[in-house]
C-alpha positions in Angstrom: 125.1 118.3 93.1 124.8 118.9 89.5 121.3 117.7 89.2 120.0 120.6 88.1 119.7 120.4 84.4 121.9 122.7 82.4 120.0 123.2 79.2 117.6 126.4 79.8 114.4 124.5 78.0 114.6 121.9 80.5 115.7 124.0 83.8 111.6 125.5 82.7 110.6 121.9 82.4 111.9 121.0 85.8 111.0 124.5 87.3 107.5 123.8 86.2 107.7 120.1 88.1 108.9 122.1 91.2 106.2 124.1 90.7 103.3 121.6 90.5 104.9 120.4 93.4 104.7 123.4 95.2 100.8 123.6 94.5 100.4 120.0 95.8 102.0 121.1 99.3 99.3 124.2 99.3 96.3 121.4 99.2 97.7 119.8 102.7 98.0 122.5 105.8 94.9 121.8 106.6 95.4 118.0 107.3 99.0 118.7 108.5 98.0 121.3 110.7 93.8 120.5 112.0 93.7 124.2 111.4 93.1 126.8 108.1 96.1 128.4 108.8 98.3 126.2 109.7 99.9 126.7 113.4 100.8 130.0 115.3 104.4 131.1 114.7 105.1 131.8 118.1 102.9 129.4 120.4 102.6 126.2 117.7 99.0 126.2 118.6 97.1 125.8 115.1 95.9 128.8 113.6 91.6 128.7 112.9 91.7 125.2 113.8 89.0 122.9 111.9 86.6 120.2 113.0 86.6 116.7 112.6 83.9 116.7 110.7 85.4 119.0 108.0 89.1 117.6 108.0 86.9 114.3 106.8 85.3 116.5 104.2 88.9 118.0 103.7 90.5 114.6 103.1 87.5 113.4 100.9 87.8 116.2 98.4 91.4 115.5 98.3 91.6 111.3 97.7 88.7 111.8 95.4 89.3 115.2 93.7 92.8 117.4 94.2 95.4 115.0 94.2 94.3 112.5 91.5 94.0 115.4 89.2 96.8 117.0 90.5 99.3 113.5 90.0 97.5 113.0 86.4 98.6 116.3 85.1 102.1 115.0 86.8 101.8 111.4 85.2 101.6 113.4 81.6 104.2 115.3 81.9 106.5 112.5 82.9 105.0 110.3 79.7 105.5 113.8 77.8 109.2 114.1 78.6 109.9 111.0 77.1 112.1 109.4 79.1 112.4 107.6 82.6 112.8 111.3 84.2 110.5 114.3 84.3 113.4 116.0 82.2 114.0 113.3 79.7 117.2 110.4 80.4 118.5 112.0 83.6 117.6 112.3 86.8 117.2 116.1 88.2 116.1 117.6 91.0 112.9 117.5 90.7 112.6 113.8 90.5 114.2 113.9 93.6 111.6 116.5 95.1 108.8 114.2 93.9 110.4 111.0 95.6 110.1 112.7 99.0 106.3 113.4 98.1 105.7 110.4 96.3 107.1 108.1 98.9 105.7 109.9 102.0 102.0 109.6 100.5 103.0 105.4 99.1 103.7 105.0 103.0 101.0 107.4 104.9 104.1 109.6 106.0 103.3 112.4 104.5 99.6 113.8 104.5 97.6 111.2 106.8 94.3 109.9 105.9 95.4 110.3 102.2 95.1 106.8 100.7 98.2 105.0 100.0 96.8 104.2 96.6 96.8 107.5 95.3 98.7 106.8 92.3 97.3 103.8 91.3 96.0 105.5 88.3 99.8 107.0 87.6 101.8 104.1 86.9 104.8 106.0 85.8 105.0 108.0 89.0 104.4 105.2 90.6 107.9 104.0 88.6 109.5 107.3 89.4 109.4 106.3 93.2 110.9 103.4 92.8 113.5 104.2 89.7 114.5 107.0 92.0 114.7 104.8 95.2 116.9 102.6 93.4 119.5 105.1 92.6 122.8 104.6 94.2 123.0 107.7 95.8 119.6 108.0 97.0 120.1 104.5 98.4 123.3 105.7 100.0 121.6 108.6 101.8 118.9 106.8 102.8 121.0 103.9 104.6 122.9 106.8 106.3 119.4 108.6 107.5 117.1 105.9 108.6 
């Protein structure tokens, strides 16, 4: 696809993006799932399931704590990189990687019970959503995949 960047200091910039991504996705099992370890393999039944009570405390701790720290140490980076993109003037993959996320939590279809204002307080990822939405291509595939 050729959006991986060819330059080796910013394949470790975008790595690092993918990376913080990565961590992000740890934080949510538990609210994906109901359960500590996610489901079974082979029934789908969740794995130490959780209560109500503590998927509230779950969700809490992550609208109020994880993932605003989380998206601020992602909302530097971006303003670090200088440009529009987390690797400078063009788009790679990991902009791509944190449209999916970044859309999914703007329209409470990706982690429910995460507030759909979670990156109020990062107005350039905030950007990033919609700069990447606004590509051609991405605008392409997502008229073909509804």
């Amino acid at each position: 696809s050729g959006l991986y960047p060819e330059d080796h200091k910013l394949q470790l910039q975008c790595d690092a993006i993918e990376e913080a991504l990565t961590d992000i996705k740890k934080l949510l099992p538990s609210v994906w799932y109901g359960s500590i370890l996610g489901r079974n393999p082979a029934t789908k039944e969740p794995l130490v399931p959780i209560s109500d009570a503590k998927k509230e405390e779950v969700l809490q701790a992550l609208n109020e704590i994880a993932l605003p720290y989380r998206f601020g140490q992602l909302e530097r980076a971006l303003e670090n990189s200088g440009g529009p993109y987390f690797c400078g003037e063009t788009m790679t993959t990991c902009d791509l990687s944190f449209y999916v996320m970044g859309l999914g939590f703007l329209t409470d279809c990706y982690a429910y019970g995460v507030r759909t204002t979670i990156l109020d307080e990062c107005p350039r990822l905030k950007a990033l959503v919609e700069r990447v939405g606004d590509h051609p291509k991405v605008k392409e595939w997502n008229a073909a995949h509804p």
